[in-house]
C-alpha positions as CSV (number, residue, x, y, z in Angstrom):
1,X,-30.4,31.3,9.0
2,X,-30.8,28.2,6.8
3,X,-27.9,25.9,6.1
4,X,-26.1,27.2,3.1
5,X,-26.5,23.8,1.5
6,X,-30.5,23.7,1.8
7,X,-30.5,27.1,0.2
8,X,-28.2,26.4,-2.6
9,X,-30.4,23.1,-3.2
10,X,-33.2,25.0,-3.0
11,X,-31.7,27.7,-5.6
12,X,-30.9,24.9,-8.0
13,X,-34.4,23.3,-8.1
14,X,-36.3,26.4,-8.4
15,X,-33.7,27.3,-11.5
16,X,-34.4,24.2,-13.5
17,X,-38.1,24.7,-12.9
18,X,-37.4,28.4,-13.9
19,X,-35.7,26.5,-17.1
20,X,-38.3,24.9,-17.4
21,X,-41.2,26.9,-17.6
22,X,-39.3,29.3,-19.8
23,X,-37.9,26.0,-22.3
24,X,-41.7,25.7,-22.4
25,X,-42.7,29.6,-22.6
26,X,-40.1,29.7,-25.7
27,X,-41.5,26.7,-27.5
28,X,-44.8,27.8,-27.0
29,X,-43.8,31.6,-28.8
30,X,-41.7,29.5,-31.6
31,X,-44.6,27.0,-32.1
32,X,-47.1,30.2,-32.4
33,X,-44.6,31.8,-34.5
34,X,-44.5,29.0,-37.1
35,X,-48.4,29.0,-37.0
36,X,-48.4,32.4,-37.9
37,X,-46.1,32.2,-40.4
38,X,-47.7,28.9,-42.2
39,X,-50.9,30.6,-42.0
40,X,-50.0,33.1,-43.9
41,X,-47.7,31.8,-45.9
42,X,-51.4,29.4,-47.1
43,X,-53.1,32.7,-47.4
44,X,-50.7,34.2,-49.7
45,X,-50.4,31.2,-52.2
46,X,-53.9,31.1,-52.3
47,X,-54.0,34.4,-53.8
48,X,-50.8,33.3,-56.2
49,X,-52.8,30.3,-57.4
50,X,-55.8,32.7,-58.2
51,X,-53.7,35.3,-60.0
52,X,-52.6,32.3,-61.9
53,X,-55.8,31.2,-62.8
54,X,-57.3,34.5,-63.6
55,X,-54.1,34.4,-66.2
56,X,-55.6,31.2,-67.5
57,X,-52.9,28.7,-66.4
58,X,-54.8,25.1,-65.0
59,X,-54.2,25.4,-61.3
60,X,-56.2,22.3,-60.4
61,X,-53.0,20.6,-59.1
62,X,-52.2,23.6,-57.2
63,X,-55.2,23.5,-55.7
64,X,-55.0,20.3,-54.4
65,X,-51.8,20.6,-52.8
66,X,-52.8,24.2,-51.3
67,X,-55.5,21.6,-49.4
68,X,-52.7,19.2,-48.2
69,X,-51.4,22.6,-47.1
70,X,-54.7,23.3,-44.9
71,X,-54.7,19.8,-43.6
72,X,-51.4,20.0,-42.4
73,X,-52.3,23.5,-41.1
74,X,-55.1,22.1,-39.3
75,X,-53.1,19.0,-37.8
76,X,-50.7,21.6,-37.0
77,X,-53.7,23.6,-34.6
78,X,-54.8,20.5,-33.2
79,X,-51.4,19.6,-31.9
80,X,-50.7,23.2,-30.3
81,X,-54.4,22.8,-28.7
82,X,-53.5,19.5,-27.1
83,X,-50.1,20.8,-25.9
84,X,-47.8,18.6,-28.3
85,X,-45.6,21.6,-29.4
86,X,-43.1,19.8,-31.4
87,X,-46.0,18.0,-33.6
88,X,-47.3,21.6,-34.1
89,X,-44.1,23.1,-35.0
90,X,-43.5,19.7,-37.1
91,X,-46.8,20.4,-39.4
92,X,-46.6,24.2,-39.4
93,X,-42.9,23.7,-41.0
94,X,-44.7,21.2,-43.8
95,X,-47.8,23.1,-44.1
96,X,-45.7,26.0,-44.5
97,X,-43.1,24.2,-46.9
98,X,-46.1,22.7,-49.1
99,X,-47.9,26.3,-49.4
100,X,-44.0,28.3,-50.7
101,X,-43.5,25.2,-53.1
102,X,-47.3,25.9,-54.6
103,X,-46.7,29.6,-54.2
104,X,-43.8,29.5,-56.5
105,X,-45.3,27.3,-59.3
106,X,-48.3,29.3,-59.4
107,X,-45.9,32.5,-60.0
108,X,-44.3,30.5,-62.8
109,X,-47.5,29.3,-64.2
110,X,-49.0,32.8,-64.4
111,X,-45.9,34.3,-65.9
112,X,-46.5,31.0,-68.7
113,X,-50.0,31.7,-69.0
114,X,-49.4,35.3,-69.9
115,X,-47.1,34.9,-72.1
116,X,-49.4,32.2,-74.0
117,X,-51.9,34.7,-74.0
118,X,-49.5,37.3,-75.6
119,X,-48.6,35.2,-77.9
120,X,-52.5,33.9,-78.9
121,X,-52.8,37.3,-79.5
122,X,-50.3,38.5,-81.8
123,X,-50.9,34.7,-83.9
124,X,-54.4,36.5,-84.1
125,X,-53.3,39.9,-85.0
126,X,-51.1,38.4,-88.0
127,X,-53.7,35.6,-88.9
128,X,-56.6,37.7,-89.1
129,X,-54.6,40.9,-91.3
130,X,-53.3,38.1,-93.4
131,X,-56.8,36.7,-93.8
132,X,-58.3,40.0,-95.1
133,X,-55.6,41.0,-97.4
134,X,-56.4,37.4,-98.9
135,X,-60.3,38.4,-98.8
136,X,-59.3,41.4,-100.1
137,X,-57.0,40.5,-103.1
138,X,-59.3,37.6,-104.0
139,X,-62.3,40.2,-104.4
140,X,-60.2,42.0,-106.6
141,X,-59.1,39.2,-108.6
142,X,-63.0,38.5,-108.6
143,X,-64.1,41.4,-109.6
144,X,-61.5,42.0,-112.6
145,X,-62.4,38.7,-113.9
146,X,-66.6,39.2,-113.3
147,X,-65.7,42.9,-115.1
148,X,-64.1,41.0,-118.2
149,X,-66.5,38.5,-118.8
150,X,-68.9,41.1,-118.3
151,X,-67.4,43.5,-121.4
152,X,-67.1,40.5,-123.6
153,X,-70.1,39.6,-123.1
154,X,-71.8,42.8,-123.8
155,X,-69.7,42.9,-127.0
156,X,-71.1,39.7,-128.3
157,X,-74.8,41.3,-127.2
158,X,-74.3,44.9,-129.0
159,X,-73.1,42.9,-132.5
């Protein structure tokens, strides 16, 4: 039987590399996690900023910063490939931080847009009924005076 303190030495070194490997095991899963969750947090602002565009708002600076998004995204990759877990974690966080920011301002630049649109529409409703009651009333006006000069005119003629 081995000395008890050679075992109990033994014990403690193969807990901390137990620790170890499962400190590393965890920030591996959290690091993938936060991948995961930039990525499609990128994904899903990219479909915000093209709802906001189909609405007409002028997403070009949302587009730029959805591609600072991607680049941190991909410095994000390239750190969990080379083993640097907290620099992938670090620019997943950003990436992720960058693309919610964007997200949101795209929703409120849709709901803008479409209310602009609403409202370019009714300003052409009421322009364009107003513009042919106008049309309308100055045919009449037209027509009434054309009608007068007309009779008076044929009066002068019959005599």
């Amino acid at each position: 039987m081995p000395p008890p303190k050679r075992v109990l030495a033994v014990g403690i070194v193969f807990a901390v590399i137990v620790s170890i490997a499962l400190r590393g095991a965890l920030a591996a899963d959290e690091a993938a996690s936060t991948l995961e969750l930039a990525e499609n947090s990128l994904a899903s602002s990219y479909g915000a900023v093209f709802d906001a565009g189909k609405a007409g708002a002028n997403v070009t600076a949302l587009t730029r910063e959805l591609d600072n998004a991607g680049f941190l995204l991909s410095k994000a990759y390239l750190e969990y490939r080379v083993g640097n877990l907290s620099g992938s974690i670090y620019f997943a966080e950003l990436s992720h931080n960058v693309s919610s920011e964007t997200m949101l301002r795209a929703m409120q630049l849709k709901e803008i847009a479409a209310s602009e649109a609403a409202r370019r529409f009714w300003l052409t409703v009421i322009t364009s009924s107003a513009s042919i009651i106008v049309i309308i009333l100055m045919s009449y006006i037209l027509w009434q005076r054309f009608r007068r000069w007309y009779q008076s005119r044929s009066r002068v003629l019959v005599r």
